[in-house]
C-alpha positions as CSV (number, residue, x, y, z in Angstrom):
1,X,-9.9,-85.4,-43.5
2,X,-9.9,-81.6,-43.0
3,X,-9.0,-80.1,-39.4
4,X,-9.2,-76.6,-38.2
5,X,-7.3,-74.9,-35.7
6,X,-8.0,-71.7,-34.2
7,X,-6.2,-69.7,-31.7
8,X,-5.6,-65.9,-30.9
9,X,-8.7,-65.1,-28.7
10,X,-9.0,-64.2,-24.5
11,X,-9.6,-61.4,-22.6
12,X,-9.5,-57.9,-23.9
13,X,-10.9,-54.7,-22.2
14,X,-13.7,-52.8,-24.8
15,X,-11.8,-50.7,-27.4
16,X,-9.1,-53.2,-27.5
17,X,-7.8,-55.6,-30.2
18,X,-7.7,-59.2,-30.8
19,X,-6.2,-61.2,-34.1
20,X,-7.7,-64.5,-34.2
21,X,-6.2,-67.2,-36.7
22,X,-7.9,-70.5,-38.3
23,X,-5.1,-72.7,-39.5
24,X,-6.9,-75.4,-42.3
25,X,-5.4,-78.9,-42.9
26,X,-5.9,-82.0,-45.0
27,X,-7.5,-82.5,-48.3
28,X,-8.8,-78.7,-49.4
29,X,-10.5,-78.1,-53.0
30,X,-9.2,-74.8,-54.1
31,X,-12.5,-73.5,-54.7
32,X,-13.5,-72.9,-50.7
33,X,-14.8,-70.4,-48.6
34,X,-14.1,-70.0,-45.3
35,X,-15.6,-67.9,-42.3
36,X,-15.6,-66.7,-38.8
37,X,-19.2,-67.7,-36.5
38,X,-19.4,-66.9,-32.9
39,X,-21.7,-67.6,-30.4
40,X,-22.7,-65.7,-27.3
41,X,-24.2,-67.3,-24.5
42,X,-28.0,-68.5,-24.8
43,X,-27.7,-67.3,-28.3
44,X,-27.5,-68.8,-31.9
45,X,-24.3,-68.9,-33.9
46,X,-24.2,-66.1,-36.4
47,X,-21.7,-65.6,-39.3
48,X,-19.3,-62.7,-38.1
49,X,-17.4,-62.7,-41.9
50,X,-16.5,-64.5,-44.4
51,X,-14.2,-64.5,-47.4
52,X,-13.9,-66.8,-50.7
53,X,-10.7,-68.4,-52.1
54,X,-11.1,-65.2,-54.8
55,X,-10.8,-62.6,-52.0
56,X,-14.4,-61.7,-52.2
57,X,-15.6,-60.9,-48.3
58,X,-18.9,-60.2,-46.6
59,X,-19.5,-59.2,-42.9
60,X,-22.4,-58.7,-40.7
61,X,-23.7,-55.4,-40.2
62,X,-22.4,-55.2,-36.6
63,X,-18.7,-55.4,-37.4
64,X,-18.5,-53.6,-40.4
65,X,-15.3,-51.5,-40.0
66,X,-14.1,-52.8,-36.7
67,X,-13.2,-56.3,-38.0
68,X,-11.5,-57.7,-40.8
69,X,-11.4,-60.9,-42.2
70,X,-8.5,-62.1,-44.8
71,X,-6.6,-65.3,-45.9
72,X,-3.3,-66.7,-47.2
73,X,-4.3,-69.3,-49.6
74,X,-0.7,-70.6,-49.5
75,X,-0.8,-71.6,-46.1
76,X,-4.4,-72.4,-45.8
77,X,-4.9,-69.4,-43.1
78,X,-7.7,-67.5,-42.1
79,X,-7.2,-64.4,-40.0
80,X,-9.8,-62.1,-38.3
81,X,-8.9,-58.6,-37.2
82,X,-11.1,-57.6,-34.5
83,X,-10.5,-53.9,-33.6
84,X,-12.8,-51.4,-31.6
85,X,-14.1,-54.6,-29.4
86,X,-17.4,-54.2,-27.6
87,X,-18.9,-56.1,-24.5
88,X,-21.0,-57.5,-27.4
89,X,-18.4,-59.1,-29.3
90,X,-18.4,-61.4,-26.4
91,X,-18.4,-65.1,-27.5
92,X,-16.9,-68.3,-28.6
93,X,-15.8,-67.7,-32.4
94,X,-15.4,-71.2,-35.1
95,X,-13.5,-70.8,-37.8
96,X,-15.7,-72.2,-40.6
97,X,-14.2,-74.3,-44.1
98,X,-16.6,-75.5,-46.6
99,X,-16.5,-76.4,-50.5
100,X,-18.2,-78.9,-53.3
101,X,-21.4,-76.4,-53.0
102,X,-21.7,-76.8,-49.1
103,X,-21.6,-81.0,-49.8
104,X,-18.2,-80.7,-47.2
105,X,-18.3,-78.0,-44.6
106,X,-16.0,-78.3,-41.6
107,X,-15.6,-76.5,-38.3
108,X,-12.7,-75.5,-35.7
109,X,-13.0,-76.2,-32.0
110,X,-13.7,-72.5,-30.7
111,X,-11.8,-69.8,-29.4
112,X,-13.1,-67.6,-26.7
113,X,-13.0,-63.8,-26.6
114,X,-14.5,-61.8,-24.0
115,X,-14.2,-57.7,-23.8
116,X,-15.1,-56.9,-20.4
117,X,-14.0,-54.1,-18.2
């Protein structure tokens, strides 16, 4: 069984910073990539970034840099960077593991950040 934890997020006034982490657990093929979603109130969850176990990353067009996504393969760690927060950014973020050509995909429990004033 796989488990995710995340932790790092709360309240942060606009401009400010945030690290979030996404420790991984359990049975993980090597082969994996892993991802930060978030979702705002009364909308859908989007993928914020994301990053494969050969470094290769992608982020959506609303972050691109102000936030940045890495890992530590040795300790199964995923790590956003959130600088230059916006009111926007506002949401619960999941940490996001998945592998075997999306057969296993697994999710955190949530972390909130809010940017608000």
């Amino acid at each position: 069984q796989v488990q995710l934890v995340e932790s790092g997020g709360g309240l942060v006034q606009p401009g400010g910073s945030l690290r979030l982490s996404c420790a991984a657990s359990g049975s993980i093929f090597s082969i994996n990539v892993m991802g930060w979603y978030r979702q705002a109130p009364g909308k859908q969850r989007e993928l914020v970034a994301s990053v494969t176990s050969g470094g290769s990353t992608m982020y959506v067009d609303s972050v691109k840099g102000r936030f940045t996504i890495s890992r530590d393969n040795a300790k199964n760690t995923l790590y956003l960077q959130m600088n230059s927060l916006k009111v926007e950014d506002t949401a619960v973020y999941y940490c996001n593991l998945r592998f075997g050509a999306g057969k296993y995909n697994y999710w955190g429990q949530g972390t909130q950040v809010s940017v608000s004033s």
